[in-house]
C-alpha positions in Angstrom: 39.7 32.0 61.0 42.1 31.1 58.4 44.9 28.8 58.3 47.0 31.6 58.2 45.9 33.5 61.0 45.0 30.2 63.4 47.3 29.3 66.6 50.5 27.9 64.8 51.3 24.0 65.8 53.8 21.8 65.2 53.8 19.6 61.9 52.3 16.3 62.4 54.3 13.3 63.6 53.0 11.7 60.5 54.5 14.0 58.5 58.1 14.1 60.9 58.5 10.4 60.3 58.1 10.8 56.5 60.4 13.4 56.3 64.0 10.8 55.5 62.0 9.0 53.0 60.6 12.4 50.8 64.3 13.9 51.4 65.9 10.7 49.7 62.6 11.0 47.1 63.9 14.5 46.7 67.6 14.0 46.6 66.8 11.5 43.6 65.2 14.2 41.9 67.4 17.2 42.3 70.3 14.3 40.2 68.4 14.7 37.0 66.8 17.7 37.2 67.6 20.0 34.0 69.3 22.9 34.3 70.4 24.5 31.2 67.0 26.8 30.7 67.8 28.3 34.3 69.5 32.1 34.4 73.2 32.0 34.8 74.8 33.8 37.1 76.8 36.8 37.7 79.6 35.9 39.8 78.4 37.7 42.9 78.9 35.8 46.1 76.3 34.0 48.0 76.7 32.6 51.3 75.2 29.7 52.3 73.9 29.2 56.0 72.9 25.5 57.2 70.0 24.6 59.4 70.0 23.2 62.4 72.6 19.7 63.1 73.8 20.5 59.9 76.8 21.6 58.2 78.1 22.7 54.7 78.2 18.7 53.6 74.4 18.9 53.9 74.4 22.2 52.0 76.4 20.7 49.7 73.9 20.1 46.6 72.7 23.8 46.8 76.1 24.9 47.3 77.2 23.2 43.8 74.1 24.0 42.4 74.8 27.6 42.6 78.3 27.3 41.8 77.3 25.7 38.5 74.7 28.3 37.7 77.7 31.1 38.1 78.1 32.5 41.4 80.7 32.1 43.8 79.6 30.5 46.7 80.7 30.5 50.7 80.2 28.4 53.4 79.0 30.2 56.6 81.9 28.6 58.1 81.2 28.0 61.3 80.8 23.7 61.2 78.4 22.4 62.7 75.2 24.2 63.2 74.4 24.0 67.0 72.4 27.2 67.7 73.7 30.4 69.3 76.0 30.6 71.8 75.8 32.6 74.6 74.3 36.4 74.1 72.3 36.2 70.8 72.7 39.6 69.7 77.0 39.3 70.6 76.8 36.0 68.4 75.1 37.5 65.9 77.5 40.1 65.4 80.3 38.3 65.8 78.5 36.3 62.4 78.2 39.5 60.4 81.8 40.2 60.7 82.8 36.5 59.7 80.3 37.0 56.5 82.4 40.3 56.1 85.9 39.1 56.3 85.0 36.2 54.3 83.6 37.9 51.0 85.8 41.4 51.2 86.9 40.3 48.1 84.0 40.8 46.9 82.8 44.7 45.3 79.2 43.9 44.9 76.7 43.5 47.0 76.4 39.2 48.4 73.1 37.2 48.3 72.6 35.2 51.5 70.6 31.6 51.7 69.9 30.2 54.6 68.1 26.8 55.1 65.8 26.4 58.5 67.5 28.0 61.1 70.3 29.1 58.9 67.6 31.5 57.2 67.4 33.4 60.8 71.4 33.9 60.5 70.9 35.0 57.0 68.3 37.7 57.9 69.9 39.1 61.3 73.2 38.8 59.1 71.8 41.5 56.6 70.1 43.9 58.8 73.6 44.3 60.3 75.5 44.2 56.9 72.6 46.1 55.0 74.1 47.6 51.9 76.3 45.1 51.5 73.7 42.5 50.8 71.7 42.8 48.0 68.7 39.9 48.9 68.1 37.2 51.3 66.6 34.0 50.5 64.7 31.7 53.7 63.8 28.3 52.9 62.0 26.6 55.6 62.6 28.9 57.7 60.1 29.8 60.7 60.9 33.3 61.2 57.7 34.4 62.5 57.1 31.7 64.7 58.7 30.0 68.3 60.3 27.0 69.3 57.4 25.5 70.0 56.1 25.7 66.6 58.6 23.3 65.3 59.7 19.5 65.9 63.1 20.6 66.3 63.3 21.9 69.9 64.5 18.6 71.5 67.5 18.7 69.0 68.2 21.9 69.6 68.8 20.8 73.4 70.5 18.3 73.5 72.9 20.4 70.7 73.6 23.7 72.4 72.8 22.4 75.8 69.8 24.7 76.6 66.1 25.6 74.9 66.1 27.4 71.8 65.7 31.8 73.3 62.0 32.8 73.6 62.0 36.1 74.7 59.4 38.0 73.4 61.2 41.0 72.3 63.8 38.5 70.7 61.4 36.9 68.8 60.0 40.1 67.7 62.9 41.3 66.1 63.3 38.0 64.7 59.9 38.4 62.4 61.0 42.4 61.6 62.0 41.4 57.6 65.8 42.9 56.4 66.2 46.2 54.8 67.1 44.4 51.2 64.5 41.7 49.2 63.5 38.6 51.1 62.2 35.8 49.5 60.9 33.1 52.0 60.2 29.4 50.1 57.8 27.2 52.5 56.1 23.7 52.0 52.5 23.2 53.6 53.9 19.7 54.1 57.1 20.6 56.1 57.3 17.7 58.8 59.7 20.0 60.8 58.3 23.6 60.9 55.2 24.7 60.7 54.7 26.2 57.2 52.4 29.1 58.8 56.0 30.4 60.8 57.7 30.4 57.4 55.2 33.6 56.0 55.6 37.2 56.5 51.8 38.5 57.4 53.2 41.6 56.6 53.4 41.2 52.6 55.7 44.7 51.6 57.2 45.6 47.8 60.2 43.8 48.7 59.0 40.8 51.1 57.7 37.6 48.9 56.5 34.3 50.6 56.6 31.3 47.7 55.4 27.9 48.2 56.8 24.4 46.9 55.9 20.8 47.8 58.0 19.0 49.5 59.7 18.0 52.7 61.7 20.1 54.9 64.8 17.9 55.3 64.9 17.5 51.4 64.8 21.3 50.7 68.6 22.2 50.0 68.4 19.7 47.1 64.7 19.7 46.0 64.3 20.8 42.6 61.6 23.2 42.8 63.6 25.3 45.5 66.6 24.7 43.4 64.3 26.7 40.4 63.3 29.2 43.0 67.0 30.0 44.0 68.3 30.1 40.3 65.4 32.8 39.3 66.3 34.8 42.7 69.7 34.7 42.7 69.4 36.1 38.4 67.4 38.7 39.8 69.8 42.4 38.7 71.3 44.4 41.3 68.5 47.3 42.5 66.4 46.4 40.0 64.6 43.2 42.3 61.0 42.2 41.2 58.6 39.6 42.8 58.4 36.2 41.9 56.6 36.0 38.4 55.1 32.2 38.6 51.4 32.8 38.7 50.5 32.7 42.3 53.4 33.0 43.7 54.1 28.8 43.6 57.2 27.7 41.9 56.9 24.4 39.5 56.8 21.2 42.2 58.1 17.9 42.3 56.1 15.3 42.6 56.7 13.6 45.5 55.1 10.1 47.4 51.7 11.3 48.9 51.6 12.3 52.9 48.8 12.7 55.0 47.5 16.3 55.6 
């Protein structure tokens, strides 16, 4: 049975209490990273959803980043990212229309990035807003898994004052992939999710999985998401191909070792 296929866990504690330290090693990195062979933008809008306890300060570096490469950039604008409230599908919605209002401006089609939990927004976000988003782009985000495959359930508790949902027909239409291009960045050594969550089994013409190394906390500023997100992001309006790196793995940073 392969990793892929084998009953999805939690990361490691190892790797959980790690995850401050690589984030800062990470952090470091993204501060002299160079940027000027990266494709500028376009000045389409991208919206930028945070993960879980998190707001736009986190988002920040990615939020720059983008804005330097050429794009005009949003926050999701809801603060601070507690969960869902209430009815998911009602809050949901309710999300769509905020995305709406906030890039009407806006002619062409909006890319959405969502970190963690901010990647499920993004991808429920575009199968309501469909034509008017041209990709979606997941990093670290467990879209085919549950609660319990994550170290992030207790958070989410004590956050939004009740367990994460885990209906099975919610979680269902949770792992059915947007009707636009979804790119989904994962790290093996994620010390929040598990990295198997963060694939689509279900490889399609327009569905592409791409792993980095790194941590999870550290992925809105980690360099080699921050590579993957420039090349995405270039990609022309209906004329998205796959990620071109051989094997589908964007250039890493080196980072401090972990244990496996």
């Amino acid at each position: 049975m392969s990793r892929l296929t084998s009953p999805l866990r939690p990361p490691s504690y190892a790797l959980l209490a790690l995850e401050p330290v690589r984030a800062a090693w990470e952090f470091a990195g993204h501060k002299v990273m160079r940027e000027a062979h990266l494709p500028q933008g376009d000045r389409h809008a991208v919206v930028i959803f945070p993960g879980l306890a998190t707001n736009g300060a986190v988002t920040r570096p990615l939020h720059a980043f983008c804005e330097r490469l050429g794009y005009q950039c949003y926050d999701w604008g809801q603060g601070l990212n507690t969960g869902p409230k209430g009815d998911v599908d009602a809050w949901l919605d309710t999300l769509a229309q905020g995305v709406q209002a906030r890039t009407s401006r806006h002619a062409a089609p909006i890319s959405l990035v969502g970190w963690s939990l901010g990647g499920i927004y993004a991808r429920e976000v575009a199968k309501r807003l469909r034509s008017r988003v041209r990709q979606v782009i997941t990093i670290g985000t467990p879209f085919a898994g549950a609660a319990g495959h994550t170290n992030a359930a207790l958070i989410y508790r004590l956050l939004n004052g009740s367990m994460p949902p885990d209906d099975p027909a919610l979680l269902a239409r949770l792992r059915t992939a947007p009707p636009v291009p979804a790119t989904s960045i994962y790290s093996r050594s994620d010390g929040v999710v598990a990295w198997q969550a963060c694939v689509d089994p279900r490889r399609s013409a327009r569905s592409e999985s791409i792993e980095i190394a790194g941590s999870h906390c550290g992925m809105p500023w980690n360099p080699a998401v921050l590579r993957v997100v420039a090349d995405r992001l270039a990609q022309p309006l209906h004329a998205w191909r796959p990620y071109a790196h051989s094997g589908g793995r964007a250039c890493t940073l080196r980072t401090p070792a972990v244990p496996g």
